[in-house]
N, C-alpha and C positions, 0 to 999 in steps of 0.2 A: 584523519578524515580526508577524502579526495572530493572536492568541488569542481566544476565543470561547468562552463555556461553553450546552453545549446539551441539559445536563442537570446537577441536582444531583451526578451523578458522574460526569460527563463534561466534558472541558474537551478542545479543540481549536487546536494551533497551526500555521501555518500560514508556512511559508518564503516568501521571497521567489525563492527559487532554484526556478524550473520549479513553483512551487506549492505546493510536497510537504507533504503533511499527516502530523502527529503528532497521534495521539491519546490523551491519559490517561484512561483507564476504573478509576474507585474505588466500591467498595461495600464496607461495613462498617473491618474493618482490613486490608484490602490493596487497590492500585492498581498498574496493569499500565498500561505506556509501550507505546503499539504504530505502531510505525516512527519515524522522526523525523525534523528540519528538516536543514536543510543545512549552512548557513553555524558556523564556529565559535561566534559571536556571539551564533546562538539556539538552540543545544546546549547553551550556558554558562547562560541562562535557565532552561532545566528545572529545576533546581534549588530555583531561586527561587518555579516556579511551584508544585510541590508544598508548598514549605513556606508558603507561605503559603494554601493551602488547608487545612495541617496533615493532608498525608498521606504516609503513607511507604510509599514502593516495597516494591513485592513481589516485581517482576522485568520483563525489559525482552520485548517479542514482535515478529517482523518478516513479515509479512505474506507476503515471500517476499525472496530471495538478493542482488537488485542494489545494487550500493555504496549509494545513495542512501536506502535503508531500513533499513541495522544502523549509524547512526553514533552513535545514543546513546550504546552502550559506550564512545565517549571519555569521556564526564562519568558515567557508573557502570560504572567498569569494572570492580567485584565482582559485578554484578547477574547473575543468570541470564539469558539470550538463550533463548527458546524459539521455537521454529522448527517447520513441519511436518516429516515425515519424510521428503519429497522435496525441504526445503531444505538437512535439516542433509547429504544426502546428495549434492547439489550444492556443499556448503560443503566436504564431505571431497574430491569427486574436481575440485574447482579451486581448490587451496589459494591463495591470497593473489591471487587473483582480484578482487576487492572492493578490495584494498589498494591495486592496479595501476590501477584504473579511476577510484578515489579523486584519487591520485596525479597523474593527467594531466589530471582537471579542475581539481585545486587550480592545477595548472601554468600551465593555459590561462588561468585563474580571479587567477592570480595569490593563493591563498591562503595562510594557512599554517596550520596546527595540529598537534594534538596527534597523533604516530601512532595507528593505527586496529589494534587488536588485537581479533580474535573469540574468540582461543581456544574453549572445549569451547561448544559448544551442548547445549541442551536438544531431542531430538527427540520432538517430541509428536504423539501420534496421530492422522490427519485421515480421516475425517469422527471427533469427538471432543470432549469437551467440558473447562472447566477451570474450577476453582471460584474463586469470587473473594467473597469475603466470605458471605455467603446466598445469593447467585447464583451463576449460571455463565454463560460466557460457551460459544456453540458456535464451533465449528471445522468447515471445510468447505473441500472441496477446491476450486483455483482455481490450472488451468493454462490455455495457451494464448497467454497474451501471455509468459509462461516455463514451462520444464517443471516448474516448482515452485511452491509455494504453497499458502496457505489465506486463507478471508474467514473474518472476525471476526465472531459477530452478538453483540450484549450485549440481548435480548429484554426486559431489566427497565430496560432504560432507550430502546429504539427506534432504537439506533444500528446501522449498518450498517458494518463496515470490507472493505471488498472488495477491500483491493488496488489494483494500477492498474487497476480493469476501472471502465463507468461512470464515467466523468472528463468533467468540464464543459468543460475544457480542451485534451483528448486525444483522438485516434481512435485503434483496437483498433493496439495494436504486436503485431505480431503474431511474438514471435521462437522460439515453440515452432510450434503446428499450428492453423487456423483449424475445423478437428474438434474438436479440445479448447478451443479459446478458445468459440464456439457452445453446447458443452454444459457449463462453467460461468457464462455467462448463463444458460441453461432452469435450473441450480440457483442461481444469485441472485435472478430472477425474482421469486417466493413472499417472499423475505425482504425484497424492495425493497416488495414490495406491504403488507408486514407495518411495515414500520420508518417511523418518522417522518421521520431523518435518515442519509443516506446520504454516508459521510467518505470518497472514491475517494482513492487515492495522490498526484494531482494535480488539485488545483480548491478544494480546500474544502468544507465541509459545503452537501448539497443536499438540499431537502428532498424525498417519495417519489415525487410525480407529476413533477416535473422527471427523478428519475434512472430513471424509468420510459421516461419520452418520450425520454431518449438514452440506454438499456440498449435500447428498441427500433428506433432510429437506427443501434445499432451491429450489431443483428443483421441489416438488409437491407445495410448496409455487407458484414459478412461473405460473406451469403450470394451479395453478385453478387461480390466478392472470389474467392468460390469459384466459383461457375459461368462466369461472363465477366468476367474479371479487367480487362479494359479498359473495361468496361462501367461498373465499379466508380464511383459518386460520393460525395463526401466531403459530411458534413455540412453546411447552411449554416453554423449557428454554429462551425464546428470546422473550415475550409478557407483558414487563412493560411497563408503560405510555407510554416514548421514542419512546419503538418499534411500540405502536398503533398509535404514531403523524406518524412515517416514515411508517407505512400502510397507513394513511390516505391522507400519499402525492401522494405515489403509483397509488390511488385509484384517485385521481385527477389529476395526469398528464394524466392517460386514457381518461379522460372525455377531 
């Protein structure tokens, strides 16, 4: 796991498993966990990495619903989970969904760990804000690649947490509606142009003119996506095997 501090109160870890970024956001006396790594191994690390910054949690946040974003709660699992309102409402009507999907990669993965329990979520209100020491951190809605979600912005420090959307790694998965995935890019837009550092679900911290030039890579992606779906081409940096399978699912959830 590669860790990286890109602010006084921001520290970023980064999985080996498909990339996935954890980010700890601290100012004053609290610090918020928002998604997390993968593997057991650097779940177990969290721990380590706050105490030796000498900060103590305040509660854990998941950007949105897919197993691969609420696994903290194995190594805090008294911590509040705060969610937006269309994840914890995804969390109620696909109970142990997460568990099941968890479950058959550890399989494939050959892993093992600790069961994964969500219990009660925190549903917080999006577009919305939440305080975190002297600051606040906004919330803002961000569906389209799922019917659920919020991006992260922490304005006092330039950090951008948007979820899987903007991925140095990834093209739009598109598994809610390329009408909703489209119009939150037009509301990340503005915060990508504002923000220093932009933390996407998969890739690692990018800085604002890079996730600018592929936030608008992925909006002509979409937009022939939507008008001539065969027309559609994939990124140059973003078109190995992987990203042809996730156009070809694209291309068949239209049908």
């Amino acid at each position: 796991m590669n860790v990286v501090a890109l602010h006084p109160g921001v520290v970023v870890a980064r999985s080996v498993f498909w990339q996935t970024t954890c980010t700890i956001i601290h100012d004053g006396d609290e610090t918020f966990i928002v998604d997390s790594p993968v593997f057991p191994d650097e779940l177990d690390a969290l721990p380590a990495i706050l105490q030796q910054a000498e900060w103590n949690l305040s509660g854990l946040l998941a950007t949105h619903g897919d197993w691969d974003h609420v696994l903290a709660r194995t190594v805090f699992p008294d911590a509040s989970l705060g969610v937006a309102e269309t994840t914890a409402a995804r969390l109620r009507g696909e109970p142990g969904a997460a568990q099941r999907e968890l479950r058959k990669e550890d399989e494939y993965h050959y892993v093992q760990r600790k069961p994964l329990k969500l219990g009660e979520v925190q549903a917080l209100p999006v577009p919305g804000k939440l305080e975190i020491g002297e600051q606040e951190l906004e919330l803002h809605p961000a569906t389209g690649h799922t019917p659920d979600g919020m991006a992260i912005w922490a304005p006092f420090a330039g950090v951008l947490c948007p979820g899987d959307y903007i991925s140095p790694v990834e093209i739009p998965m598109v598994e809610d509606s390329i009408s909703n995935y489209l119009a939150t890019l037009n509301v990340l837009e503005p915060l990508v142009q504002e923000a220093e550092w932009v933390v996407s679900g998969h890739g690692g911290p990018i800085k604002s003119d890079q996730a600018l030039a592929i936030l608008r890579e992925d909006v002509t992606y979409l937009q022939a996506l939507q008008s001539d779906p065969e027309s559609a081409k994939l990124p140059i940096a973003r078109s190995d095997g992987q990203q042809k399978k996730i156009h070809a699912d694209n291309l068949a959830r239209l049908v």
